[in-house]
N, C-alpha and C positions, 0 to 999 in steps of 0.2 A: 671613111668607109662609104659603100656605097649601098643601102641598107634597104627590106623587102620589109613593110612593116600591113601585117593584115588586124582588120577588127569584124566580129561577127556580134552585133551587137542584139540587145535586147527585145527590140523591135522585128526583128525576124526577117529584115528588107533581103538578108543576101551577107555575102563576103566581100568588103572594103579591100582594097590592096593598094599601096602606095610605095614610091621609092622617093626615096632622099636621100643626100647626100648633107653627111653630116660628121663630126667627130666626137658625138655625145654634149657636146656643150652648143655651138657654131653650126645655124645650117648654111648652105654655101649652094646646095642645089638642089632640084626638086627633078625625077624622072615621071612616066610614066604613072598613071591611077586608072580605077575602074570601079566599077560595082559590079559584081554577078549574082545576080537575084539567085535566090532559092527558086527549086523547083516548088509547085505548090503539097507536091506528096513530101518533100523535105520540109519544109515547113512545118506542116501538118505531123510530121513525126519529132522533131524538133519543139513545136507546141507542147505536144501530151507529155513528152521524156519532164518537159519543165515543171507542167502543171502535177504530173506523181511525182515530180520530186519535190516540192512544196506541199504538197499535200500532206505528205511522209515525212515533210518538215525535216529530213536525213539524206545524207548521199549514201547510196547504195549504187554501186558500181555496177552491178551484175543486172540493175534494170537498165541502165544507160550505154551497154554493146552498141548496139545498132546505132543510136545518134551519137556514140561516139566516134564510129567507125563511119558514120555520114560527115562529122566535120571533117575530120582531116582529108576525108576524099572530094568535099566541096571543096576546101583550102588545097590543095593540089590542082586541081581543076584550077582553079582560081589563077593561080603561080604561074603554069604553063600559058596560058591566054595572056598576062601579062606578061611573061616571059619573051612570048615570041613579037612583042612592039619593038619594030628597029631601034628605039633609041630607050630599050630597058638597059642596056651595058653587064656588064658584070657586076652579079651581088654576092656581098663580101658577106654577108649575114642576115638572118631572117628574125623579125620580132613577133610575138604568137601568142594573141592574148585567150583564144580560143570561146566557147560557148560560154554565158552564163546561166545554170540552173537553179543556183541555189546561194544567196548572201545574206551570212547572219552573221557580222563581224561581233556582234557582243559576245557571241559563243566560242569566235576566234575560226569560226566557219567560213569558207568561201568556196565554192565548187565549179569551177571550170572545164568540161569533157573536150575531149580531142587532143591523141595523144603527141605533144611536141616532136618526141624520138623517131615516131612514126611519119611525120611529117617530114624531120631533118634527112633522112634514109630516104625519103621517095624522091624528096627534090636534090638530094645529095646538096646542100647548105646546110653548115651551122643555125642550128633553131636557139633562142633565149624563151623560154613558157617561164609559166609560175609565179608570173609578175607579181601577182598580189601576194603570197602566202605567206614571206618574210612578214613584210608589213602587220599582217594580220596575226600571225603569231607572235610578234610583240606587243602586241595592243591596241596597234592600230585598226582605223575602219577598212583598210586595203584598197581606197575609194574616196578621191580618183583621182587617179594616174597622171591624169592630162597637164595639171597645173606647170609643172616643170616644164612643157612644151610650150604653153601657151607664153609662158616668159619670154623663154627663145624668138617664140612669134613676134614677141613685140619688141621684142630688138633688131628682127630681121626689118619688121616695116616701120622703125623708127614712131611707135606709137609714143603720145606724151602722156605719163603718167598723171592724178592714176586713171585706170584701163581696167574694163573690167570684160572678160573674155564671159560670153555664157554659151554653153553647149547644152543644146537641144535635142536629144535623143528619145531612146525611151524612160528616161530621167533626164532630170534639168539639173546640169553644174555650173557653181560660178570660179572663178580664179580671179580674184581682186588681185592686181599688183599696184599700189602705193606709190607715191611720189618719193618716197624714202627707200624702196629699195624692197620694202617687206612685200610676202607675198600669203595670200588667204585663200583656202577654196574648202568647198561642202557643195552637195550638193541640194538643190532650192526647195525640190519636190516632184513633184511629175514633169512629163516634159509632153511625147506624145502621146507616149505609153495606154494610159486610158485611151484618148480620142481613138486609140488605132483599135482597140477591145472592143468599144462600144461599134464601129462602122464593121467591123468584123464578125460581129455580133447579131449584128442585124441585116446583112447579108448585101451591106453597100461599097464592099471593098476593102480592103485592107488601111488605107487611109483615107481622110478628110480632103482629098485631093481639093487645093487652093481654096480652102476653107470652107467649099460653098455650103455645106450643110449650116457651119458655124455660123455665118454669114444671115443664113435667114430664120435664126432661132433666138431667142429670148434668156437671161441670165435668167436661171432659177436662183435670188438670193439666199433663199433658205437651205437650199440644199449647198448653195456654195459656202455659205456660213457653215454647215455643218462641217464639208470638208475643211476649212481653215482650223477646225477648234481641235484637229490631230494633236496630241501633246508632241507631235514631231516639229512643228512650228515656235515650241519655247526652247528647246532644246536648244543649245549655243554649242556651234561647230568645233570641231571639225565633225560631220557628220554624213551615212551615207544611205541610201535607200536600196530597195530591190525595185522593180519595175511594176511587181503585183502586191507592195504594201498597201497599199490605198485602195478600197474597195468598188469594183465599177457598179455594180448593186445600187451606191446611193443616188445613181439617176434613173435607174430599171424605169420609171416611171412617168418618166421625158420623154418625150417625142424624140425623134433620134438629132434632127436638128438644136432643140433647145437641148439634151445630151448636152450636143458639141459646143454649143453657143456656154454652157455653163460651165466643160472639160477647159475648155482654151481660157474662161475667166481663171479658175484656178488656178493653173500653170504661169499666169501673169500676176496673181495674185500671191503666190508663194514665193515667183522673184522680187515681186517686191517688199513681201515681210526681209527677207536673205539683206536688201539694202538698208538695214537697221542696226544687222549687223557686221557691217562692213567699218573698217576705222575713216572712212572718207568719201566722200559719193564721187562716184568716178564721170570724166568729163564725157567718156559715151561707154558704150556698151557693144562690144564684137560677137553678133550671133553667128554662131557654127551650128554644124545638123541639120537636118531633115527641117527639124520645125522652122526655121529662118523663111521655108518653101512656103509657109501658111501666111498669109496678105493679115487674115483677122489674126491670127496670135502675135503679129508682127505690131500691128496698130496697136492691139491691147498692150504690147510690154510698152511700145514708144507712149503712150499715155499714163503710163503705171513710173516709169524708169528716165525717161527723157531718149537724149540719141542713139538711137540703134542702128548700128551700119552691119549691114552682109556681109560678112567677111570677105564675100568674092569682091567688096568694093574694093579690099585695100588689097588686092592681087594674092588674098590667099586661096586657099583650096576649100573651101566651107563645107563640102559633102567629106571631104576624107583627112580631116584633121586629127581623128583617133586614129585613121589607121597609119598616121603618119608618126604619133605620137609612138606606135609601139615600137617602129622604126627608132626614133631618138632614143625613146628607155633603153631598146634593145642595146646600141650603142654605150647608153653610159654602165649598163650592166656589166658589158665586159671590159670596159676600165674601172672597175669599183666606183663608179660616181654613185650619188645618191640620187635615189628616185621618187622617195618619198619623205616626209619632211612635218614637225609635229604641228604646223599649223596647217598641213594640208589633210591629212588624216587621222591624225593626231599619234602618230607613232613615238615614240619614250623621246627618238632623236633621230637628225641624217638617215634614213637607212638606204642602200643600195638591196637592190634585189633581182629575182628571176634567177632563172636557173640554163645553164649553159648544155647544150643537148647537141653532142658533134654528127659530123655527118655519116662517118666512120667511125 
């Protein structure tokens, strides 16, 4: 198949779009990708939908109209722009992980807005949504998804185990794959999440663009101590975070540099509590996401963790590897394969998930 796989992640960058070419297990080809930023009044609506729905601590549907009805029309927008790349080809199926507002897998909670049906009907393709809520109505943390791709990856580039794939969003995930064949993921802790709060915050942009704030600021130990002693950090995985569990409050009082100088120690600091409990230390480490973009969280994890290679070094796609992923899920969804897996999320067993939304 030849599959349309979008991610609108936590971070608020825009809408990911990827194709590949895959049979659910085997990728075989890679088309066309992009990023289409949000508008900043999308954003900005997209923000607040988040922040009252955390607040409210509940999903209420009937506040989240409007940013519902802005994803699926950024994700259309999206589709079409990629669509018309001469060499997008025919797609056989769409993967649709949609917005995150709200993740409280203990509760058996996870809230996703933008509606698949709606999407499959505008673009006339088959949509798979609802990737997580199997998962999470069994038990599982619904979180994260990736792991089963990152596999794939590393039998595409013939990586030698073990391998430890980490994605860098607005959460940090690892997917340890083993010399044996086993495979591990949770996610670490923050990724840029905070950093991007605090520079938005204080009215320096949306990100830490090439770290330089971080760069010329000072670790506050004390305040980084503090954040380490989350009882989120004894917890033993499979386990998953929301992007605003961690409170950007405990730097209010940093300069906005030493902020980011102490945001980026953390995030390197939580990958490397995560390699403690890993069954094997892996002979490097494959940064995907956004954050790989930062020179200081790059140096801080290679000082924390040992070899970190860019993904782009081993010819992969590093900026759109979730959205590639939703692509492959979608894929093994409509073969019953399994997407999630008790040491990835901790779901009872195998489970295959997502939900299948025709076009007609």
């Amino acid at each position: 198949m030849r599959v349309l796989g979008f991610m609108s992640g936590t971070s608020l960058d825009g809408v990911d779009a990827a194709i590949i070419e895959t049979d659910g297990e085997v990728v075989t080809g890679f088309g066309p990708a992009l990023l289409m930023p949000f508008e900043d009044d999308e954003r900005a609506l997209l923000k607040t939908a988040t922040e009252a729905t955390l607040a409210a601590d509940a999903y209420d549907p009937a506040r989240l109209v409007e940013a519902d009805a802005l994803v699926v029309d950024a994700h259309v927008r999206c589709a079409r722009r990629l669509l018309a790349e001469p060499d997008a080809g025919r797609i056989d199926l769409i993967g649709f992980h949609g917005q995150t507002v709200l993740h409280r897998p203990e509760r058996r909670l996870t809230v996703q807005i933008g509606s698949p049906l709606a999407l499959a009907h505008a673009l006339g393709i088959d949509v798979v949504g609802d990737v997580r809520q199997a998962d999470i109505a069994a038990g599982g943390q619904g979180a994260p998804l990736v792991p089963i791709y990152h596999e794939a990856l590393a039998r595409y580039v013939g990586a030698e185990r073990p391998v430890a794939f980490l994605n860098i969003g607005g959460v940090a995930n690892v997917t340890a794959l083993t010399a044996g064949g086993d495979m591990l993921a949770f996610d670490t802790g923050p990724g840029n999440g905070l950093i991007d709060l605090v520079m938005q915050a204080r009215g320096a942009g949306r990100y830490d663009e090439d770290g330089r704030h971080a760069a010329a600021g000072r670790v506050d130990g004390g305040i980084l101590q503090t954040l380490l002693a989350s009882p989120y950090f004894t917890r033993i995985g499979p386990k998953s975070l929301d992007r605003y569990d961690f409170p950007m409050e405990a730097v209010d009082a940093l300069s906005i540099e030493d902020a980011a100088a102490t945001l980026v120690a953390f995030t390197a600091e939580a990958v490397a509590l995560a390699t403690r409990r890993l069954p094997e230390p892996p002979l490097r480490w494959v940064i995907c996401g956004g954050g790989r973009r930062n020179p200081v969280l790059m140096q801080a994890l290679r000082e924390r963790v040992g070899q970190c290679d860019d993904a782009d070094a081993l010819g992969l796609r590093g900026d759109f590897i979730e959205a590639e992923m939703m692509a492959y899920v979608a894929a093994r969804a409509v073969r019953g394969l399994p997407i999630t897996f008790p040491s990835t999320t901790g779901a009872p067993e195998p489970m295959t998930g997502g939900k299948l939304y025709p076009a007609v």
